[in-house]
C-alpha positions as CSV (number, residue, x, y, z in Angstrom):
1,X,118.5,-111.7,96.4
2,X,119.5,-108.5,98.4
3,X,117.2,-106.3,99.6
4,X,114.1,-105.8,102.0
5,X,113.5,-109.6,103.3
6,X,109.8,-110.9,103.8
7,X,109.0,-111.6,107.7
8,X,109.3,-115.0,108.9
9,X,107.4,-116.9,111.0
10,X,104.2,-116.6,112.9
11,X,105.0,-113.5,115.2
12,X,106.6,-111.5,111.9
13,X,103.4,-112.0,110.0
14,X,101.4,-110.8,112.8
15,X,103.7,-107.5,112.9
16,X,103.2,-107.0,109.5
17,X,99.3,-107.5,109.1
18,X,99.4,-105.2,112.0
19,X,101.9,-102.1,109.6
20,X,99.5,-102.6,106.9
21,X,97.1,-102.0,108.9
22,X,97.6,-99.0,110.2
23,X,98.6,-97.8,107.0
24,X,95.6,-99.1,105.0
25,X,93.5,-97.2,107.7
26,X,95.7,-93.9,107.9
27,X,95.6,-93.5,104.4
28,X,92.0,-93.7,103.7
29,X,91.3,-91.1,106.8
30,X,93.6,-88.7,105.1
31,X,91.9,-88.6,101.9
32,X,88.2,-89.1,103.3
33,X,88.7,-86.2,106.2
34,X,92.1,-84.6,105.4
35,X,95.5,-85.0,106.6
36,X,95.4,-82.0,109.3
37,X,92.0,-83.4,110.6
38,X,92.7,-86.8,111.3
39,X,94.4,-87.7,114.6
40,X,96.7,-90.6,115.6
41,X,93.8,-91.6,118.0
42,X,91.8,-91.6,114.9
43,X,94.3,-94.1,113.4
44,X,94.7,-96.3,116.0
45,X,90.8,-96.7,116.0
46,X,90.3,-98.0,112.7
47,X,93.2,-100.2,112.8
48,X,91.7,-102.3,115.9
49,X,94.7,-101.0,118.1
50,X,95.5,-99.9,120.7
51,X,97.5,-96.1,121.1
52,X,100.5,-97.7,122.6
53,X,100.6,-101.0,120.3
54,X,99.9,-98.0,117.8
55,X,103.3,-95.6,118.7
56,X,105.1,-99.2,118.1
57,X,105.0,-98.7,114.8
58,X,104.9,-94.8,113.8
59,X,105.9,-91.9,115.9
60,X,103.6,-89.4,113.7
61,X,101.5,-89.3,111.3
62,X,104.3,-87.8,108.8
63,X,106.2,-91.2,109.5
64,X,102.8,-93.2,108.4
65,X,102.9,-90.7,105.2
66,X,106.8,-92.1,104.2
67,X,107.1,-95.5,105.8
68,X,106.8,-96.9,102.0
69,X,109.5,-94.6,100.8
70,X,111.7,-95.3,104.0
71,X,111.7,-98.8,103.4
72,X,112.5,-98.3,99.7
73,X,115.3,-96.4,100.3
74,X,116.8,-98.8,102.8
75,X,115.9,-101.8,100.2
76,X,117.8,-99.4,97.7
77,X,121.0,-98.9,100.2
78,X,120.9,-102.6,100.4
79,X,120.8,-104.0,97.0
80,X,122.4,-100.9,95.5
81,X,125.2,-100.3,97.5
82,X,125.9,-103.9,99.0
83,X,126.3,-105.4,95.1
84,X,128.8,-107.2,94.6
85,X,132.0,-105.8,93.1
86,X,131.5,-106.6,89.5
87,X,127.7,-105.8,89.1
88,X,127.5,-101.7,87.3
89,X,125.1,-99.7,89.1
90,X,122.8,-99.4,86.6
91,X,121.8,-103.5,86.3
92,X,121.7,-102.8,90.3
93,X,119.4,-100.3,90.1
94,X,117.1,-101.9,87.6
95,X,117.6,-105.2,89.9
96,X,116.4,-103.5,92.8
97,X,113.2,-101.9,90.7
98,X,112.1,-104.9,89.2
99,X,113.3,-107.8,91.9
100,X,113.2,-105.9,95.1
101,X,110.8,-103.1,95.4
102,X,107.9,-105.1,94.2
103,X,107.8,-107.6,97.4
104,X,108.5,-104.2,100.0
105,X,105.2,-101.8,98.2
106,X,102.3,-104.6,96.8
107,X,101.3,-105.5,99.6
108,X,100.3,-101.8,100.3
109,X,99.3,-101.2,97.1
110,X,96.2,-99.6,98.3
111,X,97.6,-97.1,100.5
112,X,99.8,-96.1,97.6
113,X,97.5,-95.7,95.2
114,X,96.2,-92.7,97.4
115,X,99.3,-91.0,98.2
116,X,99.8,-88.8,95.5
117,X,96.5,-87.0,96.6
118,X,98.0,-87.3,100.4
119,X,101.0,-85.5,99.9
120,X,99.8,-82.8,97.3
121,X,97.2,-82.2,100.4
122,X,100.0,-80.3,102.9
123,X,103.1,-78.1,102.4
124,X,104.9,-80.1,105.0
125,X,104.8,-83.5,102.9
126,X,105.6,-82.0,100.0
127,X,108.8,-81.1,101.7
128,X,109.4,-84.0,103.6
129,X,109.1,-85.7,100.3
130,X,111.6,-83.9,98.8
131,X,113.9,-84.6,101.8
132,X,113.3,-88.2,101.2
133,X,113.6,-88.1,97.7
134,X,117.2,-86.3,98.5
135,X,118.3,-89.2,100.6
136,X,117.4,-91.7,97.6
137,X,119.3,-89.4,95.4
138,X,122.6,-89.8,97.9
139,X,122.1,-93.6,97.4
140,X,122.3,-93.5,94.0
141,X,125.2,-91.2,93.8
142,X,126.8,-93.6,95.9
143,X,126.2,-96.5,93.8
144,X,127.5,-94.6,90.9
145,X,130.4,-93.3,92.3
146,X,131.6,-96.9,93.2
147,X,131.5,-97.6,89.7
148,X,133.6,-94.0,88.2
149,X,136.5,-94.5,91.4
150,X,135.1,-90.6,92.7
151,X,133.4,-89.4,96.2
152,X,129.7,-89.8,96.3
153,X,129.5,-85.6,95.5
154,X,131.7,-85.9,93.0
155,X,130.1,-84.4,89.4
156,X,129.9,-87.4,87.4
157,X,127.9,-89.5,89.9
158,X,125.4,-86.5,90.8
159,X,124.5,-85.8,87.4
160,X,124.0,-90.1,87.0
161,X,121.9,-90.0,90.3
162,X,119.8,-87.1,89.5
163,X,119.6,-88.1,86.1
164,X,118.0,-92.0,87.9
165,X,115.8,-90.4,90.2
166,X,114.0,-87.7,88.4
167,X,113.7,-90.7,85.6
168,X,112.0,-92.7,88.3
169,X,109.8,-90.4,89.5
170,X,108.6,-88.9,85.6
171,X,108.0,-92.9,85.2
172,X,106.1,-93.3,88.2
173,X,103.9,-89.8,87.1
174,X,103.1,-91.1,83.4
175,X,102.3,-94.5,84.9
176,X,100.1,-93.7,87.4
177,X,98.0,-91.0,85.7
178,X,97.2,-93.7,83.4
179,X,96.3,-96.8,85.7
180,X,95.4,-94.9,88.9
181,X,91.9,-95.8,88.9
182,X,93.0,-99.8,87.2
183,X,90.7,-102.4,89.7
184,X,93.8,-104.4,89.4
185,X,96.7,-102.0,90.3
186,X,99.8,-103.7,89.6
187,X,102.9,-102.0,90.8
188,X,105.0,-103.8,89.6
189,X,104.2,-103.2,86.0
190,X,105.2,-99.2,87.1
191,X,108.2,-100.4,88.5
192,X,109.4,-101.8,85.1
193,X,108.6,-99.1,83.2
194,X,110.6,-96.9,85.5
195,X,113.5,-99.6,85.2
196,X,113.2,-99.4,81.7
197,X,113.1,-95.4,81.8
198,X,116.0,-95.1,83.9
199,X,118.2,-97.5,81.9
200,X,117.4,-95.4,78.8
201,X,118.4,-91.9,80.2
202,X,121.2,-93.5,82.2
203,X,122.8,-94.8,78.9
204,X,122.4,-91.1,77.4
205,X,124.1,-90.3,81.0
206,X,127.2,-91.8,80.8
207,X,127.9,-90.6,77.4
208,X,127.8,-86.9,79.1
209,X,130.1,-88.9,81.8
210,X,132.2,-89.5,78.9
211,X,132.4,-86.5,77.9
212,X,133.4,-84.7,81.2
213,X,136.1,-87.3,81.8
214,X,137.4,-86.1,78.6
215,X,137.4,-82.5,79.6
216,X,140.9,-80.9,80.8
217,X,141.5,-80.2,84.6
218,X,140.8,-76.7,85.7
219,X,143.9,-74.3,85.9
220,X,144.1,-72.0,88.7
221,X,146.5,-69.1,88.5
């Protein structure tokens, strides 16, 4: 399976009980003192590290904010875009949602759960997610465009990519309103319901895609 691989061996563990860490800490310091009041110091404190094992791991606290959405993009640019030749983007896609992206966010399924109140807390996440969000978007359009023989900015594989993420993300909403405050929060059960989301508008999609193919070329005078 393609995608974000699981660490291995003794020292990888370690690292990774250590990233959790600090992101299981940061989070709950946003949302118990606010983002703007708690400091890095603060961070490395809870976590049982020290500042310079700390900066390791994150540069700033923004970077603690999106490493979950970093890593799913680069999970997404793996399995999405390194499919093989024959596999649509759309089965990729819901591949990488139901086989992938489980294994890179449960295990910080805490720290997720409070995100949502995280970002909403500060302008400046709210448009670093939407930067972030952007870059996903390019992946997809890249997938797609694979697929319909165009550039990545062509208009058929924008519309598809759009058309996947803002699926995704209307998913994730409905989802977690509901099962926010679930003792057992499961996200994998969210991302199959955004895999199944997606799928559904994306079949809609390339009918539209259909449709422009069908459309004559522009002519200029």
């Amino acid at each position: 399976m393609r995608g974000a691989a699981p660490p291995r061996g003794l020292r990888g563990r370690k690292k990774q009980q250590t990233r959790q860490a600090i992101v299981d800490e940061a989070t709950r310091l946003f949302v118990a003192q606010g983002y703007q009041q708690t400091t890095l110091a603060q961070i490395a404190e809870a976590a049982d590290v020290s500042t310079s094992t700390f900066f390791n791991y994150f540069a700033t606290k923004v970077d603690i904010v999106f490493c979950l959405l970093d890593a799913a993009i680069e999970s997404a640019q793996a399995r999405i875009i390194g499919r093989r030749e024959d596999e649509p983007a759309t089965e990729a896609i819901a591949a990488w949602l139901t086989e992938v992206l489980p294994s890179v966010e449960q295990p910080y399924a805490d720290a997720i759960r409070r995100m949502p109140t995280i970002v909403e807390s500060a302008s400046e996440l709210r448009a670093e997610e939407r930067l972030r969000l952007a870059r996903l978007e390019d992946v997809l359009a890249a997938g797609f465009a694979r697929d319909l023989g165009e550039s990545a900015d062509g208009l058929r594989s924008r519309v598809l990519a759009a058309m996947a993420l803002r699926g995704m993300v209307e998913a994730w909403s409905a989802w977690f309103e509901k099962h926010a405050t679930d003792a057992d929060f499961q996200l994998s059960e969210a991302l199959a319901a955004k895999a199944e989301h997606v799928v559904r508008l994306l079949e809609s999609g390339l009918e539209f895609v259909d449709l422009v193919t069908a459309l004559p070329e522009p002519a200029w005078p």
